[in-house]
N, C-alpha and C positions, 0 to 999 in steps of 0.2 A: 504493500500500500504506500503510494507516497504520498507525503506529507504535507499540507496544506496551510497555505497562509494566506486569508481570507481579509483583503486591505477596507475592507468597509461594511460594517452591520450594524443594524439601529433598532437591536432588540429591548436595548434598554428601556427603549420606552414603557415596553410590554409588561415588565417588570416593574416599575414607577406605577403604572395607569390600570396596567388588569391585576397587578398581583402576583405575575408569571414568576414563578421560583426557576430560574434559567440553567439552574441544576441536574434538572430532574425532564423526562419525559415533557414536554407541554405543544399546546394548542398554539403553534407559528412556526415558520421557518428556522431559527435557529435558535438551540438549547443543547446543554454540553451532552445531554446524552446523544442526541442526534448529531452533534458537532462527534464524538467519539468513534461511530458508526462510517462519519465522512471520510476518519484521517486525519482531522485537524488539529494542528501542534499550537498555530498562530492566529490572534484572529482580533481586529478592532473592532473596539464595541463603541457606539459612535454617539454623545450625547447630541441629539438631534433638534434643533429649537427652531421649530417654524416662525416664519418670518409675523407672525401675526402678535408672539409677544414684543417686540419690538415698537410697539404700537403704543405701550405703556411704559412707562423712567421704573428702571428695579426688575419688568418682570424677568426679562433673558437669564439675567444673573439667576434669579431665584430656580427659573426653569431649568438652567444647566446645572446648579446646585443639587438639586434634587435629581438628577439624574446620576451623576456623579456617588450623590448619596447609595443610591440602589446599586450603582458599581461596587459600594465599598460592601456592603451588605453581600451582595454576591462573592466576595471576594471570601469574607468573615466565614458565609455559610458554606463553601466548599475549598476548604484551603488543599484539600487533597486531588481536587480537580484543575484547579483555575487559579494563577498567579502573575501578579500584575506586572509587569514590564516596562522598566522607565528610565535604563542605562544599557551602554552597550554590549557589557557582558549578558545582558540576562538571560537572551533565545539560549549560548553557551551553557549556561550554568543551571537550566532548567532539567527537573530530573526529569526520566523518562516516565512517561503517563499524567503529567502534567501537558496541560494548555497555557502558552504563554498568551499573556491581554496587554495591549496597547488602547488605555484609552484615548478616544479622537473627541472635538466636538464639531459638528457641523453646522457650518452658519456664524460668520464671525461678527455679527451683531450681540451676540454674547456674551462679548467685550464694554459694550457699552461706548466706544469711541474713547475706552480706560485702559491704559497700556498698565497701569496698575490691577487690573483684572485679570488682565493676560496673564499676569506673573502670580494671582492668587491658583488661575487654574493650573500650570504648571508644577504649583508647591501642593498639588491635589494629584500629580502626576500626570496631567493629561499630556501628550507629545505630538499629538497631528491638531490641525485646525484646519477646514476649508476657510479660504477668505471669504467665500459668499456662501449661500443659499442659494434659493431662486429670487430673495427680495435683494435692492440696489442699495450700498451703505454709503454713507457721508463720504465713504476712505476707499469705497472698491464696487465698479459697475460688474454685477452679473452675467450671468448667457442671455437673461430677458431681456423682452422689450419694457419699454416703461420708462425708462428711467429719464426723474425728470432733470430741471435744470440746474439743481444743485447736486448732481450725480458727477464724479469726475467722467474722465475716458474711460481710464484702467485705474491706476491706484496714484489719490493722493499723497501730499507729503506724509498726514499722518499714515496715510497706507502703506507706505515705503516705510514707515517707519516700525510698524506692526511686523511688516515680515522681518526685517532686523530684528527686532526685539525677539522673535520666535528663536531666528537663527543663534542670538546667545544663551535664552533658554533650551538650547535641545531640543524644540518643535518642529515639526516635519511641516511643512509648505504644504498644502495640499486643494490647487487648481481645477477639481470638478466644482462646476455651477459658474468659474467665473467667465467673465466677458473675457472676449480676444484681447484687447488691447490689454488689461488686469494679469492676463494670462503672459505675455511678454514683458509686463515690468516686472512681475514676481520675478520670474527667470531671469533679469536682468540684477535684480537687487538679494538673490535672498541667499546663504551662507551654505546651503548645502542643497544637491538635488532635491525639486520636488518632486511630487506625486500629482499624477491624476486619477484617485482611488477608484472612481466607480463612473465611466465614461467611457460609450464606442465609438466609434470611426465613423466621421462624419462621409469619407468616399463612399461606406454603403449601406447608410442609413441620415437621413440629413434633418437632424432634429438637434435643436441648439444645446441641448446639453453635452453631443458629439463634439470632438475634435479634429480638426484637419490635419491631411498628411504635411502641409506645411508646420504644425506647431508640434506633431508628434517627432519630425525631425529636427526641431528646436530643443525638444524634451528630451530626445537622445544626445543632444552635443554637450548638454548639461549634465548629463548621467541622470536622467531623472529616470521613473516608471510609470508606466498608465495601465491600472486596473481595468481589468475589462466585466463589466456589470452581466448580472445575470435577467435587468430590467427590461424586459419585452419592447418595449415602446422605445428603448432607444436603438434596437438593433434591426428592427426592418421597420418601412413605411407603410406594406399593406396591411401587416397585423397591428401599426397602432392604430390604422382606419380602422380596423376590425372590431376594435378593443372601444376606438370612441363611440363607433356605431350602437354598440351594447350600452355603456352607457346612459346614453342617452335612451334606454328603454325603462319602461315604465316599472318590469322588473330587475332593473339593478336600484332603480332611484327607492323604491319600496324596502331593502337590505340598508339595514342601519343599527348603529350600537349605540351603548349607553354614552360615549366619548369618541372623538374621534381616533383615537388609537383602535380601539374596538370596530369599528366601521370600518379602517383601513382594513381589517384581517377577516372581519365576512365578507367584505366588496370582493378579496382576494378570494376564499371561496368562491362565492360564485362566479368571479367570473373563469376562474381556472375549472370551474364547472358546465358552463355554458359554451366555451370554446371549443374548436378544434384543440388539441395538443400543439402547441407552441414547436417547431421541429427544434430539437439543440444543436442539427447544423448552422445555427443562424450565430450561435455564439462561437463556438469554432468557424466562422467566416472572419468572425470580429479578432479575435485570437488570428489567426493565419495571418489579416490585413496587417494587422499591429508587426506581426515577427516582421513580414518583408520590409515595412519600412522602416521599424526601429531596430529590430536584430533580438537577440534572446536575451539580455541581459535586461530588456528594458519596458518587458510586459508580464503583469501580474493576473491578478484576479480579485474583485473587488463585488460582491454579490449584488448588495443594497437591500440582502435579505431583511425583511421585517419592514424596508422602507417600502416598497413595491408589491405589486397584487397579483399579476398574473407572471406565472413563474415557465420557463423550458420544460418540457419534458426531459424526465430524468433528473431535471435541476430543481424541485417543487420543494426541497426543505435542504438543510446541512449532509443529509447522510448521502447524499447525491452526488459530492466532488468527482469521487473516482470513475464514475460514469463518466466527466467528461476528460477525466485525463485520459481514459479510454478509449475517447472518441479521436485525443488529439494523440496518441500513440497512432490512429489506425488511419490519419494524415500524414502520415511518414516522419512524425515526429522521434525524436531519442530519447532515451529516459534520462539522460542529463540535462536536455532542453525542457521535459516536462518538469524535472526538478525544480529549473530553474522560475517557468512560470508559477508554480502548484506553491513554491515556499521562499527560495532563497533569494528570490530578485526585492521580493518586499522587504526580508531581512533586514538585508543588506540596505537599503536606502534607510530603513530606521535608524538602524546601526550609525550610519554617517550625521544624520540629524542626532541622533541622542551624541555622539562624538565632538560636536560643534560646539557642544556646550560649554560656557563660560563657569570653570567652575571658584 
């Protein structure tokens, strides 16, 4: 079985809002027993804070807080399973049947436009940040549209200066959600490769959260990596017609939970119910695109499990990995190459970001 390092999940929420003990067997894409079943050694747990508290002074902070909270709880209740990782040695020094955890946060409104928040989550051990979500921040334009005119291009001074501050914290850069132009300053300004955790290839799928083969060869000259998501809707255009079509029917808008976290994972039932099977050659397309233009060193795998609804066949929860390293064995792939995408390319770029650090 090889081994598995899964650069972005946002299970936490599930655990914060439903109660989900992520220990144990549960009702969603990924939970360590299922994560055990996969192979997975590695894997970001991603404090995930929709743009909609940002709407309020205090809430982000308190939202990521409390996610972070349920990370440490997790942590407390299976110390025999799941151990946090937040220096270079750690993956090293992890013993065998442990899971090493990187916590990430998604959405750097989070921060509050307070580089002194930065440095409280950090001293929580968090090590990845996206600079955006899907909403536009004072400091960095997103992949959306929208943004209005007090939005920079790419990233302001204080935005240039967030990724510095990460880069002497040991913070990993991490480029999905943001706009193009945001997307070449980071890489211009930030201390060590980044990441683009959970983003396909925009040549063959052209949905704004994709990336072009112009910036994924930007992303290779820097040593960076880009996670390739297991998100339906960013890897082909006629399934995410497929996907909106439904929808917008009368029985998906009727499928609703007590919270939105709870909604997101019935919507996901049905609609992983109501479809055709999603084919998983569409993620091994996205995988293959990536190697030719960036080479092996510099493509991962990045799910979005938990954050997304309709999942690949084969790929519908955690115990799923090896199906597709199976798939990309039977592309004439090597087992050093799939080592490399399956674990050690995400490593490795943590590794250089937690290295970075000013200590």
């Amino acid at each position: 079985m090889i081994p598995i390092f899964d650069a972005h999940c946002d299970a936490l929420q599930r655990a914060l809002d439903l109660g989900h003990d992520l220990g144990g067997e549960t009702h969603g894409h990924f939970d360590l027993a299922k994560a055990a079943r996969g192979g997975v050694r590695g894997i970001c747990l991603t404090a995930w804070v929709d743009g909609t508290y940002a709407d309020e002074v205090g809430a982000s902070k308190r939202r990521t807080n409390a996610l972070l909270d349920a990370a440490d709880d997790l942590f407390a209740a299976h110390p025999g399973k799941l151990r946090r990782v937040d220096d270079p040695a750690g993956f090293d020094a992890l013993p065998a049947g442990l899971i090493g955890c990187v916590l990430a946060i998604e959405g750097g409104h989070a921060i509050e436009d307070d580089l002194g928040q930065l440095e409280h989550y950090a001293g929580r051990g968090v090590r990845v940040m996206t600079l955006t979500w899907n909403n536009h921040l004072s400091w960095a334009r997103s992949c959306r549209d929208g943004a209005g005119a007090g939005v920079p291009e790419g990233l302001s001074g204080l935005g240039r200066d967030v990724v510095k501050r990460m880069g002497e914290l040991g913070m990993l850069v991490d480029l999905s959600h943001a706009g193009e132009r945001t997307f070449y300053d980071a890489l211009e300004c930030a201390a060590s490769p980044p990441i683009v955790s959970h983003s396909g290839c925009s040549a063959l799928a052209d949905h704004p959260r994709n990336v072009t083969d112009d910036q994924l060869r930007a992303l290779k000259e820097k040593g960076g990596v880009i996670g390739i998501p297991f998100a339906t809707a960013f890897l082909d255009e006629d399934e995410r017609a497929a996907e909106r079509a439904y929808r917008d029917t009368d029985e998906y808008r009727a499928v609703k939970g007590g919270d939105p976290t709870e909604s997101l994972l019935l919507q996901g039932d049905a609609i992983q119910t109501a479809l055709a099977p999603f084919p998983l050659e569409h993620v091994v397309r996205h995988v293959m695109h990536a190697l030719e233009v960036c080479g092996p060193e510099h493509v991962a795998i990045g799910s979005d499990f938990d954050g997304i609804d309709r999942r690949p066949a084969g790929l519908e929860d955690a115990s799923g990995y090896q199906v597709l390293m199976e798939a990309l064995r039977g592309r004439g792939l090597d087992g050093a190459t799939c080592e490399r995408i399956a674990f050690s390319n995400a490593q490795r770029i943590l590794s250089e970001a937690f290295g970075a650090r000013i200590r």
